[in-house]
C-alpha positions in Angstrom: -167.4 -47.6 110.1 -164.1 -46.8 111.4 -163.8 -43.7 109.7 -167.3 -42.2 111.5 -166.3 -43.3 115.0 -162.8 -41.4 114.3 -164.4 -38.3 113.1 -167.4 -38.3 116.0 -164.0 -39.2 118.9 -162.1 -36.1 117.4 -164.8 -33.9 117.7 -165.6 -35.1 121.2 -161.9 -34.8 122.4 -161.5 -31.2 121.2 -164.3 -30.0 123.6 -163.2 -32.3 126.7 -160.1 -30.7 127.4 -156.8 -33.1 128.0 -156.6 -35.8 126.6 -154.8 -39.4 126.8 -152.7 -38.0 124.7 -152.1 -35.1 126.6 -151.2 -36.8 129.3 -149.2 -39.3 127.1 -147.1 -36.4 126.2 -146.5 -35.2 129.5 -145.5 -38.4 131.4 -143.2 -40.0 128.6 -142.2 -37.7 126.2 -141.2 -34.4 127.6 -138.5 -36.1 130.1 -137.4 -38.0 127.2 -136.9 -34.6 125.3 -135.0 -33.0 128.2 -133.2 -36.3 128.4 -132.6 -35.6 124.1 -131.7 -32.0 124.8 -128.8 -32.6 127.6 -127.6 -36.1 125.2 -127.3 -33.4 122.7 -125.2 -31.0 124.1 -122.6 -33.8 125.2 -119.4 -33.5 123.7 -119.9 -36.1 121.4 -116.3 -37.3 120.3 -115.9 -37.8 124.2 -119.4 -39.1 124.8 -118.6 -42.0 121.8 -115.5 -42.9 123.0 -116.9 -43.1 126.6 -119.9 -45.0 125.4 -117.6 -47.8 123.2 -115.6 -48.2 126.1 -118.4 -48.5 128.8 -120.0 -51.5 126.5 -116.5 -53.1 126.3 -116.5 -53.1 130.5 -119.9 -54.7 130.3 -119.3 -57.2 128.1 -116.0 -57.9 130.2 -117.7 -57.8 133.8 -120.8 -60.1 131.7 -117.9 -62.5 130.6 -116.1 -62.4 134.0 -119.5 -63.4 135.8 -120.4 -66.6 133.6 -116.9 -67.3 133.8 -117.8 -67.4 137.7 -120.9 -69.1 137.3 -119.8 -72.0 135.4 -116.4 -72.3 137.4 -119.2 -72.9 140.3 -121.3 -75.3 138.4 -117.9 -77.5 137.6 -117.4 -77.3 141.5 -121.0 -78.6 142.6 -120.6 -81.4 140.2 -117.3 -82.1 140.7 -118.0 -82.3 144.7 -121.2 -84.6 144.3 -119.2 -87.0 142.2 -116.8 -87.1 145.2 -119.9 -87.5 147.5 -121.2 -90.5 145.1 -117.8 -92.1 144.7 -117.6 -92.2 148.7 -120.9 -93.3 149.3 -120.4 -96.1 146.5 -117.3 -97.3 147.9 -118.7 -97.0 151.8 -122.0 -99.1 151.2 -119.5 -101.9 149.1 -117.0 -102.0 152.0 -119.6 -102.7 154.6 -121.9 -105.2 152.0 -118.5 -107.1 151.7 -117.8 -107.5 155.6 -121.5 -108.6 156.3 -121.2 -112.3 156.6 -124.6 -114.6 155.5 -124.4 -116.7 158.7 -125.8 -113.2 160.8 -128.7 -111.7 159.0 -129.4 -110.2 162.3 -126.4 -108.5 162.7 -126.6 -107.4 159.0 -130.0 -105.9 159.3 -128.6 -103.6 162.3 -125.7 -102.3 160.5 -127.4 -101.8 157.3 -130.0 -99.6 159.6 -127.1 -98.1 161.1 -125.8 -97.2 157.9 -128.9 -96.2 156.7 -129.3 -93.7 159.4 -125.6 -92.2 158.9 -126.4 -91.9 155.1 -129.4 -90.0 155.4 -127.6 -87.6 157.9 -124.7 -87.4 155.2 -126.7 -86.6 152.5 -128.3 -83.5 154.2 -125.0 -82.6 155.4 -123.9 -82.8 151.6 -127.3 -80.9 150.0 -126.3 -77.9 152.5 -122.4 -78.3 151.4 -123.4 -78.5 147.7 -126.2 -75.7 148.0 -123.6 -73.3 150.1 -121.2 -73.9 147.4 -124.0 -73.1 144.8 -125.2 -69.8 146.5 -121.0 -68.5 147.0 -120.6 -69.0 143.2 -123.8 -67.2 142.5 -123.2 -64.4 144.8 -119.5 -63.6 143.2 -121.3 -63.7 139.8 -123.8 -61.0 140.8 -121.4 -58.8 142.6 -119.4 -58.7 139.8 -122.5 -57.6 137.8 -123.7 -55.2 140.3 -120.5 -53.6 140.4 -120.8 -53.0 137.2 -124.3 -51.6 137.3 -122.7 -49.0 139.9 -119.8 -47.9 137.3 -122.7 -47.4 134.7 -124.4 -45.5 136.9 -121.0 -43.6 138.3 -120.2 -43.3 134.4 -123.4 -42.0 132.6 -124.1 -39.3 135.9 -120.4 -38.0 135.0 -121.5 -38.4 131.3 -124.6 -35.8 132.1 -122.9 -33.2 134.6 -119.8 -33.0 132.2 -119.3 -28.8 131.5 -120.9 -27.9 128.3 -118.1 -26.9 125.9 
């Protein structure tokens, strides 16, 4: 079956005019064959060299980013251990000076408390999150630095004189 619909296709396409791959061929692979022909006439001891040394750059910038990234996670969980240590040792101080003989009393300052702990932890989520985002944002610049010295370096690459 296969083999008819191929034969009665072909003779269909020939009479048409362009075809899918005709247009195949002319959005993909004549630019990549340009792109071919100026890679070819690179100096290619130059090119090699330049090309072992860009990847060595990436993988350095890529090392020096999650280096940033996880110095930025220890900080976040390092500063909500703080936060949780306080809070612990807040809400025990003031359980321990409640006395039994003034539930009253007790029920105001636990709401009181309550009050200035949920303010606290908002203030801490932004702290925390701000934190989060710097650490991220270093990470990325780094990267995107990068990215431009690719960019600088393969456009140098491509307009080098042709020896």
């Amino acid at each position: 079956m296969a083999t008819s619909s191929k034969s009665s296709s072909g003779a269909g396409a020939k009479k048409a005019g362009p075809t899918v791959a005709d247009d195949v061929q002319d959005a993909f692979i004549k630019p990549l064959k340009g792109m071919a022909d100026r890679l070819q006439n690179l100096p290619l001891a130059g090119a090699a060299g330049a090309i072992v040394e860009s990847g060595r750059k990436d993988l350095a910038a890529l090392m020096e980013a999650n280096e940033k990234s996880y110095q930025g996670l220890q900080a976040v969980v390092q500063r909500q251990t703080e936060m949780l240590k306080a809070s612990i040792v807040e809400w025990q101080g003031a359980v321990k000076g409640m006395s039994p003989a003034e539930p009253r009393e007790n029920l105001s300052k636990l709401d009181a408390m309550g009050k200035a702990a949920f303010k606290q932890a908002l203030d801490d989520i932004r702290e925390l999150s701000e934190l989060a985002a710097r650490s991220q944002a270093e990470a990325f610049d780094i990267v995107s630095q990068r990215i431009r010295s690719n960019v600088d370096e393969v456009s140098k690459l491509l307009k080098a004189p042709k020896k």
